[in-house]
N, C-alpha and C positions, 0 to 999 in steps of 0.2 A: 379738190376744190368743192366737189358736192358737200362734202360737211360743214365746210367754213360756208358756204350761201345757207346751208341750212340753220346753221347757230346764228347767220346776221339775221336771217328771217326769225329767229325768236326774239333775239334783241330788238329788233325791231319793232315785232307786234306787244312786247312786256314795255319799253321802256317809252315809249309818248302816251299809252295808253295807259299808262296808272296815273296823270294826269288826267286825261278822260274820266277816268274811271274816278277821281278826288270833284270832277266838277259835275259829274252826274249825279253822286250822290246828294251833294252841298246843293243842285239848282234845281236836278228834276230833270237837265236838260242832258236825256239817254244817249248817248255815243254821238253826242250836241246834235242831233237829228231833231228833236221834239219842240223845240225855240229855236225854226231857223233866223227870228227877227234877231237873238240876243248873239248867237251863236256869226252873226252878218256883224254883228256890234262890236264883238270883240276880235273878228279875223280883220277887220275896217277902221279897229278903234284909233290908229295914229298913225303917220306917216311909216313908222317903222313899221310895225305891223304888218301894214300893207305890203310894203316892199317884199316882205317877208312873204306872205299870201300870194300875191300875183307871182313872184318868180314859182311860186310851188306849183298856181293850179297850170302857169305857161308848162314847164316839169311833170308835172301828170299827163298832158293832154300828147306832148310827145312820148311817156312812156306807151300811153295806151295804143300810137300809131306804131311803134316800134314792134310792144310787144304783139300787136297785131301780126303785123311782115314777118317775124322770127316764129311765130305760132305758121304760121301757114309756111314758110321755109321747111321750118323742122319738121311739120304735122304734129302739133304740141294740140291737143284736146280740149276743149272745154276753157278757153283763154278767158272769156267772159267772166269767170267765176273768178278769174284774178282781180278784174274790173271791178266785181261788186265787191271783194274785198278791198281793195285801194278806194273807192266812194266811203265803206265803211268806218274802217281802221287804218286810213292812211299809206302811206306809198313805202315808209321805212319797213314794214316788212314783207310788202309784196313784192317791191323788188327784188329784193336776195332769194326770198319764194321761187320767180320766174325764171333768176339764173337757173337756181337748184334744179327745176323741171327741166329747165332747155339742158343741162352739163347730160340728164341722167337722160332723155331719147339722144341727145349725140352720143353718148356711150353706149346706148344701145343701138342705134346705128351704125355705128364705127365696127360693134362685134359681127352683127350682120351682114356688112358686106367685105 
């Protein structure tokens, strides 16, 4: 399983972000951080949209309580640096990221004890 979380975690940080990557070049606005007004404009721009926005950031804020509780379950390190990449680059690849970490200290707990 560690392999397949590790290949969704590339899929995941490659394929929303070469959109990113088509609108920073084209706007100026960097990993949409640099215009948070426009970057508000278009995550806000229509009912759908939205829909789409709010169930994500409701989705992010339980991954981040999750992967909190599972970091401290497992004694997984440095969790935070998951967070700043999900604020960064999105949740499609830090999630499968987070599996991959947590599969590989269970597997290495599992030999240790």
């Amino acid at each position: 399983m560690k392999t397949i979380y590790l290949l969704f975690a590339v899929l995941g940080f490659v394929a929303p972000n070469i959109f990113v990557a088509i609108e920073s070049v084209e706007t100026g606005n960097v990993l949409l951080w640099l215009d948070p007004p426009a970057t508000i404009r278009g995550m806000f721009g229509n009912r759908i949209s939205t829909a789409f926005i709010v169930d994500l950031l409701v989705v992010v804020y339980i991954f981040f309580f999750w992967t909190y509780h599972e970091a401290r379950q497992y004694k997984i390190r440095n969790v935070w640096v998951i967070w700043v990449l999900t604020l960064l680059f999105g949740m499609a690849g830090t999630f499968p990221l987070f599996l991959y970490l947590r599969e590989k200290v269970k597997k290495s707990q599992a030999l240790q004890a």
